[in-house]
BALOBA-1460 file (C-alpha; in Angstrom, 3 decimals):
// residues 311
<rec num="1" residu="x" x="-12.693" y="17.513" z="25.169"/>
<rec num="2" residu="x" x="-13.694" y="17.011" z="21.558"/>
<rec num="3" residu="x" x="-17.186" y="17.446" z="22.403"/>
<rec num="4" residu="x" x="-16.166" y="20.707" z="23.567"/>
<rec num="5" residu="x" x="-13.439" y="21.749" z="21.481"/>
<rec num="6" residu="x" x="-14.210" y="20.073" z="17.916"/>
<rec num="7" residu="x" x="-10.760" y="21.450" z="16.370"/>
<rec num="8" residu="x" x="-9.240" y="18.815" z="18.195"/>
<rec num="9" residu="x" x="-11.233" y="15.640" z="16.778"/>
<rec num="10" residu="x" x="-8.545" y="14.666" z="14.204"/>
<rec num="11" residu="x" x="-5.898" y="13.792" z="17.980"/>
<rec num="12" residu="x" x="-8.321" y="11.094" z="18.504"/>
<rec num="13" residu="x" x="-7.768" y="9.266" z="15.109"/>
<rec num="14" residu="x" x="-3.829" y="10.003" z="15.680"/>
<rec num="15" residu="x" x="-4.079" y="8.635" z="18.441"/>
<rec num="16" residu="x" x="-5.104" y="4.964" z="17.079"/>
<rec num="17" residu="x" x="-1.525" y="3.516" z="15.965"/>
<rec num="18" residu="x" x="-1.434" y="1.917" z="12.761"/>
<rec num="19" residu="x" x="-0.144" y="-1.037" z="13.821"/>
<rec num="20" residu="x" x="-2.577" y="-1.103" z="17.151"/>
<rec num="21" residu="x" x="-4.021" y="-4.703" z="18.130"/>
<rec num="22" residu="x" x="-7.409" y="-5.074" z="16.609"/>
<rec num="23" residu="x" x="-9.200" y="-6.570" z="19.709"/>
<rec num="24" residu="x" x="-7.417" y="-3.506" z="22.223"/>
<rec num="25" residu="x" x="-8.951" y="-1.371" z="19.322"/>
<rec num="26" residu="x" x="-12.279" y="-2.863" z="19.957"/>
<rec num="27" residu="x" x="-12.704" y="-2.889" z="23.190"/>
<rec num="28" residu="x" x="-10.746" y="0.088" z="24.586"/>
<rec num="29" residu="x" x="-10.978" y="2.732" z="21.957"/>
<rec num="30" residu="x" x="-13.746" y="2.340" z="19.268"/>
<rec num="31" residu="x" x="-16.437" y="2.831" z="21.570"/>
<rec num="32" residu="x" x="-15.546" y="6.183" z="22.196"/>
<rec num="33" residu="x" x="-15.379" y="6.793" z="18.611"/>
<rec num="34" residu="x" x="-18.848" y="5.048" z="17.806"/>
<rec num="35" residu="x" x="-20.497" y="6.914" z="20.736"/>
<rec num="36" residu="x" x="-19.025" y="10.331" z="19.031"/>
<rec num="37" residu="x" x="-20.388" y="8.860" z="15.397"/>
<rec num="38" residu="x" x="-23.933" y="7.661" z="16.870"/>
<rec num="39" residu="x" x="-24.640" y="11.688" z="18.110"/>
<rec num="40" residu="x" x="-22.678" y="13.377" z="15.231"/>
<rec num="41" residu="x" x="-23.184" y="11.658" z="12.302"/>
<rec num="42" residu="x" x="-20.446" y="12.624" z="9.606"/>
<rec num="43" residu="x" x="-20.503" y="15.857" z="10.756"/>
<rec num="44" residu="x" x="-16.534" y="17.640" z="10.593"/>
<rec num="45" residu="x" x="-15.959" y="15.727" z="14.222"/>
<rec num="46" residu="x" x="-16.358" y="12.258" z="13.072"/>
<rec num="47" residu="x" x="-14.584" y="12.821" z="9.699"/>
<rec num="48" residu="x" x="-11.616" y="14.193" z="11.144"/>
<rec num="49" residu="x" x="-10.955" y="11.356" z="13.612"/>
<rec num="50" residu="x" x="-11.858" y="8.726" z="10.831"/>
<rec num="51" residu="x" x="-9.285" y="10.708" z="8.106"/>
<rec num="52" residu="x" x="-6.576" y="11.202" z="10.479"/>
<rec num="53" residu="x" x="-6.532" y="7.426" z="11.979"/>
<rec num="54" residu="x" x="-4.170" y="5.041" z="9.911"/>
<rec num="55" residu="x" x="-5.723" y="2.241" z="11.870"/>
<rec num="56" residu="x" x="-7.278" y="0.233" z="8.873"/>
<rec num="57" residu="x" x="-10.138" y="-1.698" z="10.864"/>
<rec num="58" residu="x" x="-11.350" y="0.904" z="12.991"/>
<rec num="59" residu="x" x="-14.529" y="0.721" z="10.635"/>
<rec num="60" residu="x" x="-15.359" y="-2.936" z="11.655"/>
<rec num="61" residu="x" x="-14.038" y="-2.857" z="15.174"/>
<rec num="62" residu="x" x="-16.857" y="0.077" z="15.422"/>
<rec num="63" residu="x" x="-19.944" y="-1.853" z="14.125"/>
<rec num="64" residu="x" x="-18.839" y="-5.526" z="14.820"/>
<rec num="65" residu="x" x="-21.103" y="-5.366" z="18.161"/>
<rec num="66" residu="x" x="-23.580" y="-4.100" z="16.556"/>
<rec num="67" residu="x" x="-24.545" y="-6.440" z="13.613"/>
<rec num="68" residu="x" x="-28.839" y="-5.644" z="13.793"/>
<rec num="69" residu="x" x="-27.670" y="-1.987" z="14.122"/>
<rec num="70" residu="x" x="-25.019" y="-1.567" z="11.652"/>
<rec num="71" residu="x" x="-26.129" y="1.129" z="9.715"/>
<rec num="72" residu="x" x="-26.682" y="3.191" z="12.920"/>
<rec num="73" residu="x" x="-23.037" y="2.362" z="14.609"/>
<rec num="74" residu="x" x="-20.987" y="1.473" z="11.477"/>
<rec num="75" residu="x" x="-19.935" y="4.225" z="9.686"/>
<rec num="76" residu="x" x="-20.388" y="3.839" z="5.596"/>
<rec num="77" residu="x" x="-17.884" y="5.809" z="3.719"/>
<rec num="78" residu="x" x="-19.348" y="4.729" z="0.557"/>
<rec num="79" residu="x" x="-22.733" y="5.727" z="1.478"/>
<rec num="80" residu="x" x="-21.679" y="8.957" z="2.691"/>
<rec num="81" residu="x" x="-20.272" y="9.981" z="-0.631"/>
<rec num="82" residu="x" x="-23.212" y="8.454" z="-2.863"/>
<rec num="83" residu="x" x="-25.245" y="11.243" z="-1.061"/>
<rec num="84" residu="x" x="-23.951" y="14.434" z="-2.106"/>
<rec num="85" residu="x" x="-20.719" y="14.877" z="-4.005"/>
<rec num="86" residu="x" x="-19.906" y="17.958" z="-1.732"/>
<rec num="87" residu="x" x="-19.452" y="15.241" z="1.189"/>
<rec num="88" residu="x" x="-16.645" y="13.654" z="-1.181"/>
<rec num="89" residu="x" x="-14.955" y="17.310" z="-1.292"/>
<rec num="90" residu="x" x="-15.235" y="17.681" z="2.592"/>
<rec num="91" residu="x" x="-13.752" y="14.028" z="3.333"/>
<rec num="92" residu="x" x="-10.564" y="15.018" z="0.477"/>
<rec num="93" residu="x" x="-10.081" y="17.857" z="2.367"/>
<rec num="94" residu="x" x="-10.003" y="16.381" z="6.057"/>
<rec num="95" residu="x" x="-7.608" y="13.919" z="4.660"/>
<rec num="96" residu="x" x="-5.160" y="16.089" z="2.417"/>
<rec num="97" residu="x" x="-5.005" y="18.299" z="5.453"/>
<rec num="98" residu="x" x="-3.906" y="15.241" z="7.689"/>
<rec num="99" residu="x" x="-1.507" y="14.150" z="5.093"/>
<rec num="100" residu="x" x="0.226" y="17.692" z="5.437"/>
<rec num="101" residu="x" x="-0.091" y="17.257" z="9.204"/>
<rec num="102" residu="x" x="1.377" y="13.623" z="9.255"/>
<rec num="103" residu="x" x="2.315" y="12.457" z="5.808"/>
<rec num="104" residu="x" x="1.866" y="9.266" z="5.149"/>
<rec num="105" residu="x" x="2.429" y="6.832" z="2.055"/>
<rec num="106" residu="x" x="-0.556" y="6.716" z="0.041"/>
<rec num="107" residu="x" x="-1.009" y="3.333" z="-0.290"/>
<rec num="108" residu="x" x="-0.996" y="3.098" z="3.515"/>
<rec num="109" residu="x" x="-4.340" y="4.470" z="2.841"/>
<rec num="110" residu="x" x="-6.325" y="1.498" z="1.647"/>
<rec num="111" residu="x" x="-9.657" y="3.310" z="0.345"/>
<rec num="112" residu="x" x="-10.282" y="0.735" z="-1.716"/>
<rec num="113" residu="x" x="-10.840" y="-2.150" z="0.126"/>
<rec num="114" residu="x" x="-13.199" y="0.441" z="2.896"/>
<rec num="115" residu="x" x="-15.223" y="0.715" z="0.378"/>
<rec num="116" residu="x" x="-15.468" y="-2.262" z="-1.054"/>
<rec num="117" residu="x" x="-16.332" y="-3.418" z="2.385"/>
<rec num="118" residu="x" x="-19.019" y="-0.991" z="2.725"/>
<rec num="119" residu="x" x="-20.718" y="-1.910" z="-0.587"/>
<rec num="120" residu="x" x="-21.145" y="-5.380" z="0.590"/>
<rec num="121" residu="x" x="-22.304" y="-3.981" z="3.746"/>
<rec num="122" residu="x" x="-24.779" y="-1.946" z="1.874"/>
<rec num="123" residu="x" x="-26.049" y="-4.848" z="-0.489"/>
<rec num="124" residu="x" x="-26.508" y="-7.577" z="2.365"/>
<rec num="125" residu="x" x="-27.776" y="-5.196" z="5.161"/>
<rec num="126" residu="x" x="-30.086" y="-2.580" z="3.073"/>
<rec num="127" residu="x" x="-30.905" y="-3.513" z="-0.419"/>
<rec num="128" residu="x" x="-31.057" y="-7.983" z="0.506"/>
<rec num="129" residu="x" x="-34.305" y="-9.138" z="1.489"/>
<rec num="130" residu="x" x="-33.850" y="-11.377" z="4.638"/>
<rec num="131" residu="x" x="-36.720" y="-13.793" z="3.253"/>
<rec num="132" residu="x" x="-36.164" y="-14.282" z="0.125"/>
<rec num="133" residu="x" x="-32.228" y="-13.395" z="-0.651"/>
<rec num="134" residu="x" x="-33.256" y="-11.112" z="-3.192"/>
<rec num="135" residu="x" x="-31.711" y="-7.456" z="-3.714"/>
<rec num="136" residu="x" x="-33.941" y="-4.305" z="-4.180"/>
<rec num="137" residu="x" x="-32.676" y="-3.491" z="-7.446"/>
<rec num="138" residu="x" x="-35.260" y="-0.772" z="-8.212"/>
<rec num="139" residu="x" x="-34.314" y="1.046" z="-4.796"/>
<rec num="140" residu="x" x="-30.645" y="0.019" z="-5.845"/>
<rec num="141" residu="x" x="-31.115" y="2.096" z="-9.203"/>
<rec num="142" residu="x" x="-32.517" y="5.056" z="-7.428"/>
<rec num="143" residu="x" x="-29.577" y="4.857" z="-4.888"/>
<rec num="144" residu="x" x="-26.763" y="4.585" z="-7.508"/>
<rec num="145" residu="x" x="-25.798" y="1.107" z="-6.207"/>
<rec num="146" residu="x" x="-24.761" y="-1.242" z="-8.806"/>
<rec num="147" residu="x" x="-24.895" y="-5.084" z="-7.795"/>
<rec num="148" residu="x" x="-20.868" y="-5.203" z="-8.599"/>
<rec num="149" residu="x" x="-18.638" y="-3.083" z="-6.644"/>
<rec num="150" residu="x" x="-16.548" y="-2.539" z="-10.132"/>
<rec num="151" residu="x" x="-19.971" y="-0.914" z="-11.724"/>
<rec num="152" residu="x" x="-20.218" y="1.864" z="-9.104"/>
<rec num="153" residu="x" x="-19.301" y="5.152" z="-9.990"/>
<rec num="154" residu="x" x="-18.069" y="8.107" z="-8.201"/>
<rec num="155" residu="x" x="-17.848" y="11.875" z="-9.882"/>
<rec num="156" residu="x" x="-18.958" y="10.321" z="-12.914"/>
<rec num="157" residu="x" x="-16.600" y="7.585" z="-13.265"/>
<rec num="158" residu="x" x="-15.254" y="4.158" z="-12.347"/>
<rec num="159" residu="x" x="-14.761" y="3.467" z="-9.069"/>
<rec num="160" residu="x" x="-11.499" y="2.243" z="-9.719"/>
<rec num="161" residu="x" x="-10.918" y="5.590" z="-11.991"/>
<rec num="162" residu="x" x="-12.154" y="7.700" z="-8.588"/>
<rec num="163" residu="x" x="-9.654" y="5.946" z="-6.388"/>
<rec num="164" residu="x" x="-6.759" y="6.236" z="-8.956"/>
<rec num="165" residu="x" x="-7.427" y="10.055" z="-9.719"/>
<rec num="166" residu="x" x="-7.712" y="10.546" z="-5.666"/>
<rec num="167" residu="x" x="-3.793" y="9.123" z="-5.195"/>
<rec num="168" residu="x" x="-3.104" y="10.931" z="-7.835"/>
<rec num="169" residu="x" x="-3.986" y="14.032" z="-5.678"/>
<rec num="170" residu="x" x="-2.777" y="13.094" z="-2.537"/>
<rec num="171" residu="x" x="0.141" y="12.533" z="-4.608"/>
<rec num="172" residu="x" x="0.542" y="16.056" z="-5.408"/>
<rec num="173" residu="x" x="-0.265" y="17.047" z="-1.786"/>
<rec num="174" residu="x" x="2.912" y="15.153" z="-0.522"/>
<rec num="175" residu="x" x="5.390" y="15.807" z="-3.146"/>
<rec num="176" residu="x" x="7.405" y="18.362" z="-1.528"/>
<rec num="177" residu="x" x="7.751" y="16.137" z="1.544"/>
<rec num="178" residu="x" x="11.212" y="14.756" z="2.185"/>
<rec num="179" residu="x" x="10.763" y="11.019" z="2.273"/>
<rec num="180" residu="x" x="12.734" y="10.857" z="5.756"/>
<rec num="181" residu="x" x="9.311" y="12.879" z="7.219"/>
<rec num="182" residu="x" x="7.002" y="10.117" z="6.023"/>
<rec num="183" residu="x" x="5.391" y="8.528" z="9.089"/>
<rec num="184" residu="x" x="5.332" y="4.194" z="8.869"/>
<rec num="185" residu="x" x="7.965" y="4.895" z="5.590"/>
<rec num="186" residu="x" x="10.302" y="1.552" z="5.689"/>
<rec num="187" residu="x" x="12.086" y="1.526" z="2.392"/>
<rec num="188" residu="x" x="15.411" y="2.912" z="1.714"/>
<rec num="189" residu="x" x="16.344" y="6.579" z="2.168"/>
<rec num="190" residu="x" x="19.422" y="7.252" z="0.183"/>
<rec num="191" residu="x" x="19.420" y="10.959" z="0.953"/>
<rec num="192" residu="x" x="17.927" y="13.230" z="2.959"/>
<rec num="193" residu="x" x="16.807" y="16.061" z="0.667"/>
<rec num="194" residu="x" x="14.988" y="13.255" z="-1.013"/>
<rec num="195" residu="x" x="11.624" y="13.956" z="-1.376"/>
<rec num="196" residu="x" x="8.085" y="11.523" z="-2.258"/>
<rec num="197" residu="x" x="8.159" y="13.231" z="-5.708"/>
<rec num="198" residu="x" x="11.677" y="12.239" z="-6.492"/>
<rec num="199" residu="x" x="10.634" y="8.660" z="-5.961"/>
<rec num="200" residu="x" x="7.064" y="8.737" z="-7.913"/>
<rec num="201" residu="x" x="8.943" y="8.409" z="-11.636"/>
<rec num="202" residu="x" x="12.239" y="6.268" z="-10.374"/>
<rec num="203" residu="x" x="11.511" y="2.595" z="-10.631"/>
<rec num="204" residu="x" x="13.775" y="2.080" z="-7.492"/>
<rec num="205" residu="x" x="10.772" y="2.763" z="-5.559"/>
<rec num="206" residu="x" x="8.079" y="1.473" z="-7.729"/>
<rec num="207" residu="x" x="6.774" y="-1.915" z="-6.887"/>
<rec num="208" residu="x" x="8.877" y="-4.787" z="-8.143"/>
<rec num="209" residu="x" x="8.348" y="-5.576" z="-11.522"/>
<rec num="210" residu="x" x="10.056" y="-9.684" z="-12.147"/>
<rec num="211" residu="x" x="9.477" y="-9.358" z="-16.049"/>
<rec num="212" residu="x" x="13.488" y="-8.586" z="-16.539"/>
<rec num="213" residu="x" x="15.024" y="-10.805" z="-14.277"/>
<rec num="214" residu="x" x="17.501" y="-11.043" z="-16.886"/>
<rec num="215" residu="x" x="18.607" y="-7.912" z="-16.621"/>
<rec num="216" residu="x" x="18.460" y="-7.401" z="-13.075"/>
<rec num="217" residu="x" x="20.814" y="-10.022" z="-12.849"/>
<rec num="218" residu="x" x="22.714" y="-8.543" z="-15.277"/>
<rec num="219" residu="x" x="22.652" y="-5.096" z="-13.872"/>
<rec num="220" residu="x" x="24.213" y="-6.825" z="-10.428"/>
<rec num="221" residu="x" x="26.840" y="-8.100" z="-11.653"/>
<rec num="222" residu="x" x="27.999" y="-5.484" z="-14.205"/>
<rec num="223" residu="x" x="27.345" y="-2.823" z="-12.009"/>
<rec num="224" residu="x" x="28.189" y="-4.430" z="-8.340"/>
<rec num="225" residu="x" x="31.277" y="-5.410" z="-9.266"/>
<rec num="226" residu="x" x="34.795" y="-3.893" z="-10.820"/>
<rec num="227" residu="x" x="35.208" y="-7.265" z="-12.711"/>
<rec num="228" residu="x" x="31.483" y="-7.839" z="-13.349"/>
<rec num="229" residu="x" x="31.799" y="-8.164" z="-17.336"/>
<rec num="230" residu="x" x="34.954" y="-11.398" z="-16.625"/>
<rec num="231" residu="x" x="32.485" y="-12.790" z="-13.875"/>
<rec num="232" residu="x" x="29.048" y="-12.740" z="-16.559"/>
<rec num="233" residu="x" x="31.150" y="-13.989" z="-18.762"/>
<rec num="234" residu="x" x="32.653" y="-17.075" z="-16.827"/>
<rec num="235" residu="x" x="28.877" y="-17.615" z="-16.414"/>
<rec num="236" residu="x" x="27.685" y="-17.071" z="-20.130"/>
<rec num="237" residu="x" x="30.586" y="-17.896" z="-22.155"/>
<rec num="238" residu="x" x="33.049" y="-20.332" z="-19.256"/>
<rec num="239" residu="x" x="35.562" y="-17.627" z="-19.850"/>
<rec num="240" residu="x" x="38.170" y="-16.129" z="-17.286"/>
<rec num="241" residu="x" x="37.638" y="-19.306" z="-15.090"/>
<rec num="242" residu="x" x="40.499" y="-17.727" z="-12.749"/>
<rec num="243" residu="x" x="38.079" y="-14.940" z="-11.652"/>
<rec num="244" residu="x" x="36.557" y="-16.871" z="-9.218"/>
<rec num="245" residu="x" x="39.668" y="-16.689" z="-7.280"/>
<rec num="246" residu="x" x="39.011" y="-12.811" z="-6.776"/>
<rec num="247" residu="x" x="35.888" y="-13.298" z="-5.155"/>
<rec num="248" residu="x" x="35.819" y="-12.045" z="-1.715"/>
<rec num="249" residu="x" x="33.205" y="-12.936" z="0.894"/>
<rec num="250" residu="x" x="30.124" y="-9.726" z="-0.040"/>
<rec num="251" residu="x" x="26.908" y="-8.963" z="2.043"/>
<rec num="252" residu="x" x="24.917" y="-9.007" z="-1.064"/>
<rec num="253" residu="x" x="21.828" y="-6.698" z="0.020"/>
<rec num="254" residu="x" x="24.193" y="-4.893" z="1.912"/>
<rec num="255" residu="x" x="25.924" y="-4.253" z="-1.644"/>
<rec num="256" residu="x" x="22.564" y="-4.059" z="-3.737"/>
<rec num="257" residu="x" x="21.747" y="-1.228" z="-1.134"/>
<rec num="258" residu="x" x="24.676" y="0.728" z="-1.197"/>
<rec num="259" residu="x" x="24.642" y="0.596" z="-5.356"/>
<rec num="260" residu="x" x="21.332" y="1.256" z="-5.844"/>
<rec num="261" residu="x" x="20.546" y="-1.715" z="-7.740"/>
<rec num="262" residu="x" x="17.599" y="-3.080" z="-8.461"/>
<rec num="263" residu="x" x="17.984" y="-6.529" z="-7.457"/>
<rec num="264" residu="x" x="17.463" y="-5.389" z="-3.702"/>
<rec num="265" residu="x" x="14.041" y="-4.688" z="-5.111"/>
<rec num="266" residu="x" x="14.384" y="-8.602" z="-5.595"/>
<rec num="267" residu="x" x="16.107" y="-9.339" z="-2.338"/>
<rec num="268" residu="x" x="13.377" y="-7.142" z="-0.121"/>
<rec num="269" residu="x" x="10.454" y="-8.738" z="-2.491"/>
<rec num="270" residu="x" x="10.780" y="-12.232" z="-1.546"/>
<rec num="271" residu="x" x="12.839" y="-11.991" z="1.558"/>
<rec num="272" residu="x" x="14.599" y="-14.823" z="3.165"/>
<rec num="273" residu="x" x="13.260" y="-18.316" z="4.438"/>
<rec num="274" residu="x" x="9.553" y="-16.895" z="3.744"/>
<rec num="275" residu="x" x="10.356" y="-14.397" z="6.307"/>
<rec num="276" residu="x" x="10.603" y="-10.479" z="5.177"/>
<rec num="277" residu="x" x="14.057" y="-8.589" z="6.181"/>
<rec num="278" residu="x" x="14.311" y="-5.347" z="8.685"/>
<rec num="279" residu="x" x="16.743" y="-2.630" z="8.106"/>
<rec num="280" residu="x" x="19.494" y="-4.335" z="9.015"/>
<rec num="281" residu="x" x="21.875" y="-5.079" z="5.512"/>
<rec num="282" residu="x" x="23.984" y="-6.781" z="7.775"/>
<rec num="283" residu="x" x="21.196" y="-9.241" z="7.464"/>
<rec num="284" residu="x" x="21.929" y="-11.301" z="3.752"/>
<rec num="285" residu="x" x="20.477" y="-13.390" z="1.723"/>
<rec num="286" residu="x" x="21.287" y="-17.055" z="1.518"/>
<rec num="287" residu="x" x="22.188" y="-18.814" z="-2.066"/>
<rec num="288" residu="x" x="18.706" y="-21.120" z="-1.888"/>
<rec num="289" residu="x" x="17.326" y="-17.822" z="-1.433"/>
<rec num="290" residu="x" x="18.513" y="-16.119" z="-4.968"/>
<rec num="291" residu="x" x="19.349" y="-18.950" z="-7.077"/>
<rec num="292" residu="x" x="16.606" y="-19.671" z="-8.487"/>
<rec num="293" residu="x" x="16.131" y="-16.320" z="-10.314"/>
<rec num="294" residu="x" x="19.892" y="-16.388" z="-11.683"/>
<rec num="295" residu="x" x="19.391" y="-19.677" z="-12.958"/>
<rec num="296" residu="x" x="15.982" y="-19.255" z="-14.400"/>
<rec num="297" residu="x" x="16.636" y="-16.816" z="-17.858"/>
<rec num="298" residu="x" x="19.223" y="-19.853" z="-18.911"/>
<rec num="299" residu="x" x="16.168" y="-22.301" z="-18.476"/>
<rec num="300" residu="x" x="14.679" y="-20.583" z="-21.239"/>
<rec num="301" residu="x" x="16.849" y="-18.267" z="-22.927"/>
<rec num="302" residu="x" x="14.995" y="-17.592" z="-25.823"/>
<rec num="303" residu="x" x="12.539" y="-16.436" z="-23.647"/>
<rec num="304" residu="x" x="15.016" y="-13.964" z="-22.159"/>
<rec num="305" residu="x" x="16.558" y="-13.004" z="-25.148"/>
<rec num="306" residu="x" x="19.674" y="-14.320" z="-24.586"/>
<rec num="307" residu="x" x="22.116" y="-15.915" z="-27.336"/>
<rec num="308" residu="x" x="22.116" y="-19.438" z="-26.411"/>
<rec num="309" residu="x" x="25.124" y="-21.519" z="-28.490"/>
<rec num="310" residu="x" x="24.022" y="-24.522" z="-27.039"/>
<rec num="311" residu="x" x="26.445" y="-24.335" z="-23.835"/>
């Protein structure tokens, strides 16, 4: 079908789940896509499979058979895009245009450790001599392969500086997309006219940052609570030691959700019992699970800036 009717290349790569087993990958599907690679090359059919499929590993599970042969049945994004900037334009393309057709987080789209993958490829299968371990670094030079993968440079810059300006864009291609429409999204939705662009400047749904545990633990109880300041200061100060008889029995990530505070940043970061949580709140956290990180910033208060009076 794709052979006849290229348009529809990219259902192929949708078709490969993201969460697919690697060796039903191997076995079942990338054949297909390394005999379509083998005859077309990176020609538009093989880059709009290969932009559209959310499958990490289809790369290796293509070429693992084929170790002599790899540069013939293992495709080599980074090679592909050292050889004319233009193909670097055609592959941002194919894969903006699948992000508006599927949107998709993009750090779901791990470009950087392809193509770390495929300098190593390129060093140990092209530039190493097989007798004497030695690179080609004169054919290196002339190729624009540096022996480090941070040395390389794409559109004039830092690899790591290409890959950063490249979220940046797909970025700006999914802004407008209401975070409930993000395909593999698992983190909260609080509304649904929330968009990806609301969340890129609110820390909420930034990675979690454990520098101000202090104050995430502050935060909790201050904010979770109608008699948060008597509880912190039963804690701080051994004031109001009645409060504890208010207490009643709380889902604490259930609350943390429902608040918005940032300590379920905490809670979904390290999880319970070494095991990650689903969506269920009704699922909690046990106290040997959170401790810790109240008890900490009183370790070391100075530390935490916190006015210790020797208590």
């Amino acid at each position: 079908l794709v052979e006849k009717y290229p348009k529809f290349a990219y259902m192929i790569g949708e078709f490969i789940s993201k969460n697919s087993d690697y060796n039903q990958i191997k076995y079942h599907c990338a054949p297909y896509v390394t005999y379509l690679f083998d005859k077309y090359r990176y020609g538009q059919i093989f880059i709009d499979i290969f932009t559209n499929c959310r499958f990490k590993e289809l790369y290796i599970a293509m070429g693992e058979d084929y170790y002599d042969e790899m540069e013939r049945f293992s495709p080599n994004i980074l090679r592909y895009f050292l050889e004319d900037e233009k193909n670097i334009e055609t592959y941002k393309q194919a894969l903006f245009k699948s992000l508006k057709r599927r949107p998709i987080e993009p750090s779901e789209i791990n470009l950087h450790r392809m193509l770390d993958d495929n300098h190593d490829s390129l060093l140990y299968n092209v530039y190493e001599d097989e007798d004497t371990g030695e690179f080609d670094y004169e054919q290196m030079q002339k190729d624009g392969i540096e022996e480090e993968f941070d040395d390389m440079k794409l559109c004039g810059v830092y690899i790591e500086e290409f890959i950063q300006n490249l979220k940046e864009e797909m970025n700006e291609v999914l802004r407008d997309v209401l975070l409930k429409d993000l395909y593999y999204y698992s983190n909260p939705v609080y509304s649904d006219t929330t968009t990806y662009g609301d969340t890129l400047d609110d820390v909420f749904y930034q990675e979690y940052d454990e520098e101000n545990e202090y104050e995430t633990n502050k935060e909790f109880f201050l904010e979770g609570f109608e008699n948060g300041e008597e509880i912190l200061a039963y804690i701080e100060e051994d004031k109001n030691p009645d409060i504890l008889n208010t207490l009643e029995p709380t889902l604490l990530r259930k609350l943390a959700f429902e608040k918005k505070l940032y300590i379920y940043k905490r809670f979904e970061y390290y999880g319970s019992g070494g095991f990650s949580f689903g969506t269920d709140l009704e699922q909690d956290v046990s106290l040997e699970d959170i401790l810790e990180k109240f008890i900490a910033p009183y370790y070391d208060p100075d530390s935490f800036y916190i006015q210790n009076d020797g208590r």
